[in-house]
Backbone as a chain_set.jsonl record, in Angstrom:
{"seq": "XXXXXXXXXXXXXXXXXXXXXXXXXXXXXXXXXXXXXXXXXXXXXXXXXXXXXXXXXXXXXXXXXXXXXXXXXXXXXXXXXXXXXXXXXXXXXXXXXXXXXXXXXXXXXXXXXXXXXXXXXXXXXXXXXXXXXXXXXXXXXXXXXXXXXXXXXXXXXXXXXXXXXXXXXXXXXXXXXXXXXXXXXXXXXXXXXXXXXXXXXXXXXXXXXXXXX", "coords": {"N": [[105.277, 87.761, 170.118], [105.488, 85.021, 170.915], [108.389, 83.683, 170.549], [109.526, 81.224, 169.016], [107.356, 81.07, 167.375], [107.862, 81.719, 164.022], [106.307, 82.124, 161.653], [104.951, 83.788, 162.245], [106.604, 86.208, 162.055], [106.66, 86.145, 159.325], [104.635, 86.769, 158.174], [104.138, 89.557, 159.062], [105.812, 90.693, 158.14], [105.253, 90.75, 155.474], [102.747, 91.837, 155.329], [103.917, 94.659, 155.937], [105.251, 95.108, 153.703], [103.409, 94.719, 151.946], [101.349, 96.738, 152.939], [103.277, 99.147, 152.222], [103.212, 99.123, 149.893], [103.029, 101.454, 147.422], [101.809, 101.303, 144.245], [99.761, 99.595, 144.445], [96.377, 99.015, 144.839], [94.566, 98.413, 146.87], [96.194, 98.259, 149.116], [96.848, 101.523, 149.061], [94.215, 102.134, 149.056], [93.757, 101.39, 151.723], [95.604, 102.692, 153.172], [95.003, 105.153, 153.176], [92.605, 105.104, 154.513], [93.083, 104.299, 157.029], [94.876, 104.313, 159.908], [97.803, 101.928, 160.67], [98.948, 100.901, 163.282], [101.795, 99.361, 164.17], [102.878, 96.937, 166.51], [106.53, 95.573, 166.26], [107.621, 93.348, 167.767], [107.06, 91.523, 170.534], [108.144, 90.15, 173.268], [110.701, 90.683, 173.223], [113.048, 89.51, 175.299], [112.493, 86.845, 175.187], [113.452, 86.371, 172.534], [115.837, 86.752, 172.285], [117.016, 84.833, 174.258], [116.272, 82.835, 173.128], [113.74, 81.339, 173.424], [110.902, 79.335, 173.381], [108.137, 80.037, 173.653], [108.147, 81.551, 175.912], [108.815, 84.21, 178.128], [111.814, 86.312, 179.7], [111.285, 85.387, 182.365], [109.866, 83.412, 182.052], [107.637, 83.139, 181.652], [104.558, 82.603, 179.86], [103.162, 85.506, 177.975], [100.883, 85.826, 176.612], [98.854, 85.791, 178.233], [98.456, 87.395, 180.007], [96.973, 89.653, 179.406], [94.731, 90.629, 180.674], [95.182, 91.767, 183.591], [97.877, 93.319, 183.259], [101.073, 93.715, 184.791], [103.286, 96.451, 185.072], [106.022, 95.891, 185.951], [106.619, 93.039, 185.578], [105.34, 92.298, 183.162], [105.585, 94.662, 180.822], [105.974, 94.952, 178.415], [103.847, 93.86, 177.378], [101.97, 95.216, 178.946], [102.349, 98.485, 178.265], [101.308, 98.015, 175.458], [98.612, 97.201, 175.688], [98.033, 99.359, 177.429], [98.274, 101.331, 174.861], [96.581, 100.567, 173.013], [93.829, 100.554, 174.314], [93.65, 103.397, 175.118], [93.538, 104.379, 172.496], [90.768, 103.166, 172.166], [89.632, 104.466, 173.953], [89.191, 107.188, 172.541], [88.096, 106.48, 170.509], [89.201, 106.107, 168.3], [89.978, 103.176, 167.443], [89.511, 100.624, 165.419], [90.077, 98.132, 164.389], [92.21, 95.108, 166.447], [94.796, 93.087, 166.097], [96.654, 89.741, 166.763], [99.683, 88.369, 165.922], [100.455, 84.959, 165.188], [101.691, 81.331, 165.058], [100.531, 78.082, 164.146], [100.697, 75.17, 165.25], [99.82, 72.41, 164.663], [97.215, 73.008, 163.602], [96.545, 73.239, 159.993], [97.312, 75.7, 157.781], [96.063, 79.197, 157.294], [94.078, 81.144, 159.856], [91.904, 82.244, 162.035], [91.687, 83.006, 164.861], [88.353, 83.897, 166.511], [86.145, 85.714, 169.257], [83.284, 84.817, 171.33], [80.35, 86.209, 170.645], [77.59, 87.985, 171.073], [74.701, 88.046, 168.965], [74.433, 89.917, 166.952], [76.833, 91.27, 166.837], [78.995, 89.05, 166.428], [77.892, 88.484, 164.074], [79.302, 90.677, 162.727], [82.093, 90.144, 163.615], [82.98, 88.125, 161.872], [83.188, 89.104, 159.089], [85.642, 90.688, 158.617], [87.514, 88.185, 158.917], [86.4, 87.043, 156.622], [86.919, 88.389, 154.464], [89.69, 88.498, 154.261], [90.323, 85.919, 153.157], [88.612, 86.457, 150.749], [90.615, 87.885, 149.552], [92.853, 86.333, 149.771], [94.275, 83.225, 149.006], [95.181, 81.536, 150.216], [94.172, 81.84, 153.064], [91.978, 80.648, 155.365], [88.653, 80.447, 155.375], [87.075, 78.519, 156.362], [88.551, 77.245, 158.494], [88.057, 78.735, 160.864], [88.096, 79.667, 164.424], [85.663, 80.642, 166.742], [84.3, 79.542, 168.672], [83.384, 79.131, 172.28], [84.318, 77.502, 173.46], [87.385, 77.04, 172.65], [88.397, 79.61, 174.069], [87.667, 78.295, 177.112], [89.597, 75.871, 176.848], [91.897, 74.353, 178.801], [95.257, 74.543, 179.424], [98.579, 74.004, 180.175], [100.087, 75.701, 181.521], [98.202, 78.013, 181.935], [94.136, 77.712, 183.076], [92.874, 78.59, 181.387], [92.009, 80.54, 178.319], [91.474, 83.313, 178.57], [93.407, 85.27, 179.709], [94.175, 85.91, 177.12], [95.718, 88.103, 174.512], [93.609, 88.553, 172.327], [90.886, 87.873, 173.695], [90.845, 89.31, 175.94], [91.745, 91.861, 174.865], [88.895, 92.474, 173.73], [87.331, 92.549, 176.349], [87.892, 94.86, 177.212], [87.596, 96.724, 175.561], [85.117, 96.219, 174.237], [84.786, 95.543, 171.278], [84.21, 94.294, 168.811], [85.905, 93.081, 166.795], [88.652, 91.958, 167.317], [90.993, 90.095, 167.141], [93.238, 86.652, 166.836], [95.447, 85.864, 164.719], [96.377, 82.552, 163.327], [98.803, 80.968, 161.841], [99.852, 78.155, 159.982], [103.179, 75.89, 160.592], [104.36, 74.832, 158.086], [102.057, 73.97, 156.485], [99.501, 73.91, 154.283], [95.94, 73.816, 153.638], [95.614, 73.305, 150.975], [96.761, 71.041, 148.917], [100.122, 70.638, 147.065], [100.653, 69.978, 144.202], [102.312, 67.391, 142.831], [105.225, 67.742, 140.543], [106.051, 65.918, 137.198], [108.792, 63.153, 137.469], [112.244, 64.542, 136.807], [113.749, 63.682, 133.504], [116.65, 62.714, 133.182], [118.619, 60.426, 135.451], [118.845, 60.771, 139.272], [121.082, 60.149, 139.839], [123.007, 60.627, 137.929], [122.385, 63.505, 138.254], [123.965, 64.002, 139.92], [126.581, 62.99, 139.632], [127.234, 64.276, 137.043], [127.656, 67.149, 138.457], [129.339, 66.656, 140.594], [131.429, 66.184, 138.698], [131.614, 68.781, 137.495], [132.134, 69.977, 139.804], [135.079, 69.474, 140.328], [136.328, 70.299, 138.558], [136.2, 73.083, 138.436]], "CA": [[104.741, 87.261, 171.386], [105.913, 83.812, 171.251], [109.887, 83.742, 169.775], [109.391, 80.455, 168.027], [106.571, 81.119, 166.416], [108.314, 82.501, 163.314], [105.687, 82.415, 160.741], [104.091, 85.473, 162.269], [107.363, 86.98, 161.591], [106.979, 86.252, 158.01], [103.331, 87.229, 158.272], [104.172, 90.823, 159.768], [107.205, 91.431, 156.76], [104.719, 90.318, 154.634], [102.081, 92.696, 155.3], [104.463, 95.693, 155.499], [105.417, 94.963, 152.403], [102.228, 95.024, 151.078], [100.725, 97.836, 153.033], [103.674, 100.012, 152.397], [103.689, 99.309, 148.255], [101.976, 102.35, 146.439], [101.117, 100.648, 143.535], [98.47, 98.377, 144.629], [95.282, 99.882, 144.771], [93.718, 97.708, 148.018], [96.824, 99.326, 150.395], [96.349, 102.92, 148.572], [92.666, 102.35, 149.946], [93.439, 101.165, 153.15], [96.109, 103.963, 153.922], [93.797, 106.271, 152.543], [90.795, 105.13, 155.683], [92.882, 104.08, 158.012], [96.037, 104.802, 160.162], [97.928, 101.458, 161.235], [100.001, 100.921, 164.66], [102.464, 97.641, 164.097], [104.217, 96.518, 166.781], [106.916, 94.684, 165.779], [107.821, 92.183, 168.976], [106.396, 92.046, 172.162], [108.672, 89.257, 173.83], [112.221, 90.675, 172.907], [113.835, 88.608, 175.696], [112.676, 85.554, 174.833], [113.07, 85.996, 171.395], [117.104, 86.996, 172.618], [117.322, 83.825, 174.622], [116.141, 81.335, 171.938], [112.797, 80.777, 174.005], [109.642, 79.406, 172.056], [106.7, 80.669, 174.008], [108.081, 82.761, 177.173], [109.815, 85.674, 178.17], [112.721, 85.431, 180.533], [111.094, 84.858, 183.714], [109.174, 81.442, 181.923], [105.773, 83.12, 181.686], [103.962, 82.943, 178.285], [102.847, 86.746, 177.917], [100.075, 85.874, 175.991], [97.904, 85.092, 178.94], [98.399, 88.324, 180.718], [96.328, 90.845, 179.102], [93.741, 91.105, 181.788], [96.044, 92.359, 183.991], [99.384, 93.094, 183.089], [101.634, 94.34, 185.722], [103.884, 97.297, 184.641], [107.493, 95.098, 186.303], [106.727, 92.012, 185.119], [104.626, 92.501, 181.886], [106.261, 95.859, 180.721], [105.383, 95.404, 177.062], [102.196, 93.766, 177.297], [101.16, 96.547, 180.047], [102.579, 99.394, 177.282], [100.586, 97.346, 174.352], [97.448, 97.608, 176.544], [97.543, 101.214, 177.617], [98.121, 102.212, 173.947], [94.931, 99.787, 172.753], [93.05, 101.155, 175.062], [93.571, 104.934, 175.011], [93.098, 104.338, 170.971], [89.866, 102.81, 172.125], [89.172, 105.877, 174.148], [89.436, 108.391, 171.586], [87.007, 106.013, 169.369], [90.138, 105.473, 167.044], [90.13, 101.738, 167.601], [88.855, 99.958, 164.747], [90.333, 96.169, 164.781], [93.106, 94.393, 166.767], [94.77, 91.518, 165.459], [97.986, 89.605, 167.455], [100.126, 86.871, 164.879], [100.649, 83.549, 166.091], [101.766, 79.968, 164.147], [99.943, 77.357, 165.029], [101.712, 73.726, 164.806], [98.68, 71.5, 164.477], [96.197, 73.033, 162.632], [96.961, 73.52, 158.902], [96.644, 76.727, 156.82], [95.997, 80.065, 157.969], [92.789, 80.893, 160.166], [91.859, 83.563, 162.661], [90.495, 82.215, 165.915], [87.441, 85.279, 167.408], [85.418, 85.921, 170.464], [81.939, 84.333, 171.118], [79.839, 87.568, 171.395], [76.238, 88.359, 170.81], [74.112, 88.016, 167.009], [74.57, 90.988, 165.7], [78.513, 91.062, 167.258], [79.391, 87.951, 166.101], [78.211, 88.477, 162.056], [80.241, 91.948, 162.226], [83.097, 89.784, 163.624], [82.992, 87.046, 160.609], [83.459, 89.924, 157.912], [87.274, 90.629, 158.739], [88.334, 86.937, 157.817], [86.22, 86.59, 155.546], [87.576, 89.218, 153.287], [91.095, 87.901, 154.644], [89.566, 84.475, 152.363], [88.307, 86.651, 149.266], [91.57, 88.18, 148.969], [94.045, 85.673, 149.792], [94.325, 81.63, 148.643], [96.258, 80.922, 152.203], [93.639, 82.13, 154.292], [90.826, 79.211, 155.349], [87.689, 81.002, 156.295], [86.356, 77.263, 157.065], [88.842, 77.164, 159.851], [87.978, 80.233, 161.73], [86.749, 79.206, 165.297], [84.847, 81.625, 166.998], [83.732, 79.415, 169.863], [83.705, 79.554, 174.114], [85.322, 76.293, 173.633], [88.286, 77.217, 172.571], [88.813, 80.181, 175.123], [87.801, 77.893, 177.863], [90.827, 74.845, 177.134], [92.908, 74.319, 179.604], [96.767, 74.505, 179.261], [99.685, 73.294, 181.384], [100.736, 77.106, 182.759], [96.494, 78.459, 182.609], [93.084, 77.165, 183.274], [92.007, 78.916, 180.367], [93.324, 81.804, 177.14], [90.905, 84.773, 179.113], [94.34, 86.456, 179.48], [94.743, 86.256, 175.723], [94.933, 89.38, 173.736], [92.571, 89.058, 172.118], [89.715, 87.938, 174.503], [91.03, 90.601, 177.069], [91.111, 93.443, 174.809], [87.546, 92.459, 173.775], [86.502, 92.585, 177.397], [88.739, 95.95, 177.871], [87.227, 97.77, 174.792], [84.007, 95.515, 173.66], [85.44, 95.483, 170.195], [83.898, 93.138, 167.951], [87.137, 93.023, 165.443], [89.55, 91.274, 168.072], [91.641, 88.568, 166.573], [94.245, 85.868, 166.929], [95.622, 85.27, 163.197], [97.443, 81.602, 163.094], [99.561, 80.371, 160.383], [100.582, 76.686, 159.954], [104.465, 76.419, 160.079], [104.799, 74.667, 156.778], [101.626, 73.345, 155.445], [97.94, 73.978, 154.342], [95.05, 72.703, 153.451], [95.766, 73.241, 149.434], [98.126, 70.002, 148.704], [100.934, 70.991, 146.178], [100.898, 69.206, 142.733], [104.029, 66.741, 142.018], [105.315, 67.74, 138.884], [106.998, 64.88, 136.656], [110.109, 63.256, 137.573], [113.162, 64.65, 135.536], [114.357, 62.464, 132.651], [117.845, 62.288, 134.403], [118.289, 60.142, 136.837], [119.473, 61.622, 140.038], [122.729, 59.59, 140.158], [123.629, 61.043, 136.678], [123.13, 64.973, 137.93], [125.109, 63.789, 140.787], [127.916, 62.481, 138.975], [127.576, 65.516, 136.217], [127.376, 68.329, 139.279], [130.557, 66.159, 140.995], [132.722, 66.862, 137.524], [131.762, 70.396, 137.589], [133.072, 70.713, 141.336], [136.186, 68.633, 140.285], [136.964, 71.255, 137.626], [136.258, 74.064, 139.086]], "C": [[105.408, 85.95, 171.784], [107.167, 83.41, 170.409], [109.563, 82.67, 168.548], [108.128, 80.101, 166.941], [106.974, 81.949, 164.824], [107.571, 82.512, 162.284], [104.82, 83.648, 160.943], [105.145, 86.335, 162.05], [107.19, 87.656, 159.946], [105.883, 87.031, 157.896], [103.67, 89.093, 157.709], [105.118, 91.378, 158.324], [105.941, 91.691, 155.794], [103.513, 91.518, 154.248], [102.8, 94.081, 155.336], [105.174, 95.951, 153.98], [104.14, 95.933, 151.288], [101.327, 96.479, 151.652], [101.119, 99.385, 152.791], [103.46, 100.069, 150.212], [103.032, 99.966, 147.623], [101.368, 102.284, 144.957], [100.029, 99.906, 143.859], [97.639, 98.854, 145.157], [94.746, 99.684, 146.092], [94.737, 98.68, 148.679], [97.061, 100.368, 149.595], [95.04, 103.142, 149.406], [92.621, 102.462, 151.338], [94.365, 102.065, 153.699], [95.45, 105.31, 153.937], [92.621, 106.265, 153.958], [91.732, 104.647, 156.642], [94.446, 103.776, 158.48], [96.263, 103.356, 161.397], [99.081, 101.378, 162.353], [100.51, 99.795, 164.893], [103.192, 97.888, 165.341], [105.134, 95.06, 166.764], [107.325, 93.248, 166.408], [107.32, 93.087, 170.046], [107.428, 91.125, 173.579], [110.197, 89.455, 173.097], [113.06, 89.946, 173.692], [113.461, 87.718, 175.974], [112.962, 85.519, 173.574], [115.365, 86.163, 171.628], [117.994, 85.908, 172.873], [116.73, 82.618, 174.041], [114.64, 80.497, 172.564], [111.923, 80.462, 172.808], [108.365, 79.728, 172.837], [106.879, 81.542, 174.99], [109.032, 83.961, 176.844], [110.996, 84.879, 179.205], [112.247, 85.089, 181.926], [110.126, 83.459, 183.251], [107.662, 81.972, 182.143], [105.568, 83.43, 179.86], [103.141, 84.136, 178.243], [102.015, 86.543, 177.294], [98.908, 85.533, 177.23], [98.009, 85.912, 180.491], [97.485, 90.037, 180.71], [95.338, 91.483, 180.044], [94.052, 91.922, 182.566], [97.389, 92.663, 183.955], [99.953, 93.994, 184.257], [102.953, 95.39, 184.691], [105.738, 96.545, 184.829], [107.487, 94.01, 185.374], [106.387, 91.636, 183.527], [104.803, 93.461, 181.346], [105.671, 96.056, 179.156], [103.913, 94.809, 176.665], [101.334, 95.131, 178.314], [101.472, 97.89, 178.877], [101.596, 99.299, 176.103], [98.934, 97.912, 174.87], [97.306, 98.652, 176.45], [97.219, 101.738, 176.266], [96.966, 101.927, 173.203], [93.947, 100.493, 173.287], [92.538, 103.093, 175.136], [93.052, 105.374, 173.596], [91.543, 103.912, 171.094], [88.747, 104.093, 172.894], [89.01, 107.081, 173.263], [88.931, 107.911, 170.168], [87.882, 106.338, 167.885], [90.416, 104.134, 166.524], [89.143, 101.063, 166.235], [89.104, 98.208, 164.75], [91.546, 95.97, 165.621], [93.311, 93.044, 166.014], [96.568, 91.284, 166.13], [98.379, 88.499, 166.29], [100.582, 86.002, 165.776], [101.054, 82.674, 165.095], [101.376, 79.043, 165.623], [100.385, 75.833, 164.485], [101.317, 72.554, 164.279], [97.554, 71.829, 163.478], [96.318, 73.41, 160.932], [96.276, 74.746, 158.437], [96.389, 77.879, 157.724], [94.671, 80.486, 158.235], [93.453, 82.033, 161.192], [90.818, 82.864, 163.806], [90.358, 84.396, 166.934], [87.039, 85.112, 169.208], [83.829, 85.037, 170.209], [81.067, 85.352, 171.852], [78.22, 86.883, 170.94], [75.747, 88.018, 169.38], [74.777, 88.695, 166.346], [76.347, 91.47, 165.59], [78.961, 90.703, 166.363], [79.352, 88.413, 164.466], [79.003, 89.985, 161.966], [81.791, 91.137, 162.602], [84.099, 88.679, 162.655], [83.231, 88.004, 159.587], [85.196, 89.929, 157.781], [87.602, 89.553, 157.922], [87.578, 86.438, 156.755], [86.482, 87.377, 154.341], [88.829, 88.977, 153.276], [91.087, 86.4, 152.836], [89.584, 84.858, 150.779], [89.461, 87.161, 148.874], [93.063, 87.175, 149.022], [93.63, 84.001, 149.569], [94.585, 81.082, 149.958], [95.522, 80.819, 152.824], [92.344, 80.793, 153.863], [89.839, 79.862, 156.414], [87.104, 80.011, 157.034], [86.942, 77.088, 158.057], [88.976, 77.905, 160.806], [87.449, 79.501, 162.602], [86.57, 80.577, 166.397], [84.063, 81.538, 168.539], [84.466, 79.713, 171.312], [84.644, 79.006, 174.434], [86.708, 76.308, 173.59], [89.051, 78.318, 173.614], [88.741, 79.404, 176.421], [88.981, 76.433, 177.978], [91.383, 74.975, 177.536], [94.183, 74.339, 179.192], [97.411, 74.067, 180.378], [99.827, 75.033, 182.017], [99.039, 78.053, 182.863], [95.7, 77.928, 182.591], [92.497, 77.629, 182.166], [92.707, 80.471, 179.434], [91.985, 82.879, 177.903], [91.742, 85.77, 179.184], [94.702, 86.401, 178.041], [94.309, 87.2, 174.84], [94.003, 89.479, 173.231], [90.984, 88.792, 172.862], [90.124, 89.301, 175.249], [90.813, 91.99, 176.192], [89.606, 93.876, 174.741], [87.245, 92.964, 175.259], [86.574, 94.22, 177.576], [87.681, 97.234, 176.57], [85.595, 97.353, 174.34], [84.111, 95.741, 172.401], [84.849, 94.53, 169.805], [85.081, 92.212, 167.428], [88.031, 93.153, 166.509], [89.977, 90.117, 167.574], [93.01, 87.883, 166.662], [94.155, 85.564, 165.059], [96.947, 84.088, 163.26], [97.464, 81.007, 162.001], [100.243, 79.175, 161.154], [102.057, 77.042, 159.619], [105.091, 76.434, 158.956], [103.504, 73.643, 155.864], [99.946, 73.767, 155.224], [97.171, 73.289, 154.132], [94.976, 72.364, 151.996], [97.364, 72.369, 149.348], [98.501, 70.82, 147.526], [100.749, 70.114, 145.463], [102.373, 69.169, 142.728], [104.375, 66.959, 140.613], [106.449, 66.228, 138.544], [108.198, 64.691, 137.053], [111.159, 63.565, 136.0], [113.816, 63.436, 134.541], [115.367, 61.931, 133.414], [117.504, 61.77, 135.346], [118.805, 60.913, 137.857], [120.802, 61.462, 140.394], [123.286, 60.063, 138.837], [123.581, 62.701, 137.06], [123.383, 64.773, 139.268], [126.248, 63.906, 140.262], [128.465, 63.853, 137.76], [128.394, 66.867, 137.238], [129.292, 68.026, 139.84], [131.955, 66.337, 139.962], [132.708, 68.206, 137.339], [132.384, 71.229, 138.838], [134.53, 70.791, 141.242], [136.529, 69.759, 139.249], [137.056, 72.447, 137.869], [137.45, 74.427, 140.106]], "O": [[105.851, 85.816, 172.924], [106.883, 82.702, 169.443], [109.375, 83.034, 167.388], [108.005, 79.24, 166.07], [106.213, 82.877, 164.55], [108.24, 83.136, 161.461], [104.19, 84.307, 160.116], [104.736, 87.467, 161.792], [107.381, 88.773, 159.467], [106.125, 88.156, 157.46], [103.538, 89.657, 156.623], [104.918, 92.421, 157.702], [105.703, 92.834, 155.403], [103.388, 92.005, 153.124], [102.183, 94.87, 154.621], [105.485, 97.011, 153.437], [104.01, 96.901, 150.538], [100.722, 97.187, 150.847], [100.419, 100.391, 152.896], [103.614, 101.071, 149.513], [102.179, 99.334, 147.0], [100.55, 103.112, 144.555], [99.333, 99.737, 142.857], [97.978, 99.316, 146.247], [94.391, 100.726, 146.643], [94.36, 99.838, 148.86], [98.098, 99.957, 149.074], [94.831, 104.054, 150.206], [91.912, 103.179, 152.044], [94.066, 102.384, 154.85], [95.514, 106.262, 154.714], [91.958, 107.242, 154.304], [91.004, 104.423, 157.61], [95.213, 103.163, 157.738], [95.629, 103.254, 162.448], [100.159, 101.907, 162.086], [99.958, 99.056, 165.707], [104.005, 98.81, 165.423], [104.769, 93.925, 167.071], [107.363, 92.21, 165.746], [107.188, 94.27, 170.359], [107.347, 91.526, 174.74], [110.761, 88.532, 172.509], [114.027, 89.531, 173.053], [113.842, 87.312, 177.071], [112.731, 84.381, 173.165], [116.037, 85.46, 170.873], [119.092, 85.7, 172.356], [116.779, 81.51, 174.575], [114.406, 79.321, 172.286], [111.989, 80.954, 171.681], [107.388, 79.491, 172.126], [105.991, 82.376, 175.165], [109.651, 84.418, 175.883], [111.164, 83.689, 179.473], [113.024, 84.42, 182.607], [109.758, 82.62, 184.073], [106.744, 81.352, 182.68], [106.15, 84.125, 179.026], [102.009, 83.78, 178.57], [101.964, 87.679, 176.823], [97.972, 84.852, 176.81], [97.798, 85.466, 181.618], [97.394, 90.999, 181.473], [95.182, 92.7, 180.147], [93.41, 92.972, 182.538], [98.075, 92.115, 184.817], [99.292, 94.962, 184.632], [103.41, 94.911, 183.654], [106.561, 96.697, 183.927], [108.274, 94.005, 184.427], [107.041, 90.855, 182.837], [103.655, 93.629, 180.934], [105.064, 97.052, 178.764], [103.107, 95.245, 175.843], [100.256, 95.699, 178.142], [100.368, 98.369, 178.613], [101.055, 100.334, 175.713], [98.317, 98.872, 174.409], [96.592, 99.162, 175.586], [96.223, 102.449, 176.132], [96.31, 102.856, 172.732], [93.173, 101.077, 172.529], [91.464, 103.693, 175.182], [92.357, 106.372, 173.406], [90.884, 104.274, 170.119], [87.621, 104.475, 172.576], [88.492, 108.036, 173.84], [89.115, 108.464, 169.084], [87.438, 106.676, 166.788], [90.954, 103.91, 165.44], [87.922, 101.168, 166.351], [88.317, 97.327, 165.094], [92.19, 97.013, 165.506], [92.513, 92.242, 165.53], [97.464, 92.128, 166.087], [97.49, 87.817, 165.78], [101.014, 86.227, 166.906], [100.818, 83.148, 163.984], [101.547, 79.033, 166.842], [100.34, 75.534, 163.291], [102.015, 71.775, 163.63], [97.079, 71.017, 162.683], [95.838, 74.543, 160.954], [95.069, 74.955, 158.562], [96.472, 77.65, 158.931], [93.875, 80.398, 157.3], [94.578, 82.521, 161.303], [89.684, 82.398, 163.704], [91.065, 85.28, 167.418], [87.637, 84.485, 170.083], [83.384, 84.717, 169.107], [80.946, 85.483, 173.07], [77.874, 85.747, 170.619], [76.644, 87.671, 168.612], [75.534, 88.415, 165.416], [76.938, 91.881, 164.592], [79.377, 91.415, 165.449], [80.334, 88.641, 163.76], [79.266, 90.312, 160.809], [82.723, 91.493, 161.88], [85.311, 88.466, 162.655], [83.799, 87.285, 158.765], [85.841, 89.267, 156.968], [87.893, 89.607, 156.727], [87.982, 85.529, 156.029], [86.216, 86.907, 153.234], [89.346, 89.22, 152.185], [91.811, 86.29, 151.846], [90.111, 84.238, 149.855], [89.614, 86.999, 147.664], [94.091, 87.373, 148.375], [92.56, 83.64, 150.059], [94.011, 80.146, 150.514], [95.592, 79.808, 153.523], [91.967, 80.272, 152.813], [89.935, 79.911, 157.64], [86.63, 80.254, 158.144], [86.196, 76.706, 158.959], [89.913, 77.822, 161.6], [86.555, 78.716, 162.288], [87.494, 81.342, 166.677], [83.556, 82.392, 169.266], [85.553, 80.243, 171.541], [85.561, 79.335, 175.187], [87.32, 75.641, 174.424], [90.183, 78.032, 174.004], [89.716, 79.66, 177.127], [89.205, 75.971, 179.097], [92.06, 75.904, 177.096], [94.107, 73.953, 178.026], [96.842, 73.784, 181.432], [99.534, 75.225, 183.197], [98.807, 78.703, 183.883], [96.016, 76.98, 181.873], [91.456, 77.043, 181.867], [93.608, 81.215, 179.821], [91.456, 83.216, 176.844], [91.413, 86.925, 178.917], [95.757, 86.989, 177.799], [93.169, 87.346, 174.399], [93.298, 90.454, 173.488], [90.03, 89.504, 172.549], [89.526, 90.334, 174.947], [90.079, 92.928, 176.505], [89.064, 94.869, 175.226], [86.801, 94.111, 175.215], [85.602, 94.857, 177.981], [87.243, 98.343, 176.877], [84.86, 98.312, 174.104], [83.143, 96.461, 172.156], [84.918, 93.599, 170.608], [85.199, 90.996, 167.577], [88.338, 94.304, 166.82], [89.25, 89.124, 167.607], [93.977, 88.637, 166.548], [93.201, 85.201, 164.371], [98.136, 84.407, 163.253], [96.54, 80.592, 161.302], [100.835, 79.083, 162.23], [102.406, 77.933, 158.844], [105.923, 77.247, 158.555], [103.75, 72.86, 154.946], [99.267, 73.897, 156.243], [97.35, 72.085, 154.313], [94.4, 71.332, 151.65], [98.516, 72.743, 149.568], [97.694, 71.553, 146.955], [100.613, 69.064, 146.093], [103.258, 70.023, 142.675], [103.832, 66.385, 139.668], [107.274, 65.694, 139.284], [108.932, 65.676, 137.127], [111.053, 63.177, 134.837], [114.305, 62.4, 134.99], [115.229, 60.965, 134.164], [116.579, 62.088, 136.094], [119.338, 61.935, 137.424], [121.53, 62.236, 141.015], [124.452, 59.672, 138.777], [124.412, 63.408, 136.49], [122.838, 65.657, 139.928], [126.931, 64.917, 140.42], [129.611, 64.281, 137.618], [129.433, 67.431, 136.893], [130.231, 68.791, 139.618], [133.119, 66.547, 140.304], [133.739, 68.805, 137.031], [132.851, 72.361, 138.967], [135.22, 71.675, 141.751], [137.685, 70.024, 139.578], [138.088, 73.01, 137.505], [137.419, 75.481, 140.741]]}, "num_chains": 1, "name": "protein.A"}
């Protein structure tokens, strides 16, 4: 969706990886109940022309789902129809779009703000995201209005964002934005000991091994 977001790249490998590896009992289970539909980019010409959030006409496609026009929005309008028709034919079980997010650390899943009984079916997803993975930060899931209603410089508000819109389009509980930090979480890394060597000695070693070589 957004070119420079490349940690949903890694994301997306990441999970085909894992959903395709027949050893591992969890994706055995989950190919076993349930038939998934990746697609792999949605913003191929921005991702062509080195953009970090648009396509080539300078619109951020994430904030078109409501209506996408078939000219202008071609793969969000394709994305849609096929969401939708899957939602017709009561095949639809979750959506989920990848994103990196630049500011907030660690990986989190921002929802919808539905109803009671909605809402705790929509908290299950990441929170099994949580019990199975270290990365994921169920504490930073947000869920609120607040966040769909913030303004931006190119909209008044994310209502065209996949995942509010498909919600509206299907009433889907299990609609989600999944953002990953680009390089840091909320679990600091442990410094291990500095090496005996100093660093000007496997300089100077590394520099006679070039020199001989």
């Amino acid at each position: 969706m957004h070119p420079g977001e490349v940690a949903a790249s890694y994301v997306l490998l990441g999970f085909l990886k894992f959903i395709l590896d027949t050893k591992d009992l969890r994706a055995n289970l989950a190919r076993d109940n349930f038939v998934f539909c990746v697609v792999p980019m949605l913003n191929p010409d921005g991702v062509a022309r080195g953009h970090y959030r648009v396509d080539n006409r300078g619109q951020n496609l994430n904030r078109y789902y409501l209506n996408p026009n078939l000219i202008e929005h071609p793969s969000i309008y394709a994305a849609k129809k096929i969401i939708t028709q899957l939602n017709n034919n009561n095949n639809l079980f979750l959506y989920l779009d990848l994103h990196a997010h630049a500011t907030k650390k660690g990986c989190f899943c921002f929802g919808n703000t539905l109803d009671f009984r909605s809402q705790v079916e929509s908290h299950i997803f990441p929170k099994l995201l949580s019990m199975n993975s270290s990365l994921f930060e169920y504490e930073s899931c947000d869920f609120s209005e607040k966040n769909i209603k913030v303004k931006e410089k190119e909209t008044n508000n994310k209502e065209g964002a996949g995942r509010v819109a498909i919600y509206k389009a299907t009433n889907l509980a299990n609609c989600y934005t999944l953002e990953c930090n680009y390089n840091s979480g909320k679990i600091r890394n442990i410094l291990l000991e500095p090496p005996s060597k100093s660093i000007q000695q496997e300089l100077q070693e590394e520099s006679i091994l070039i020199k001989w070589f």
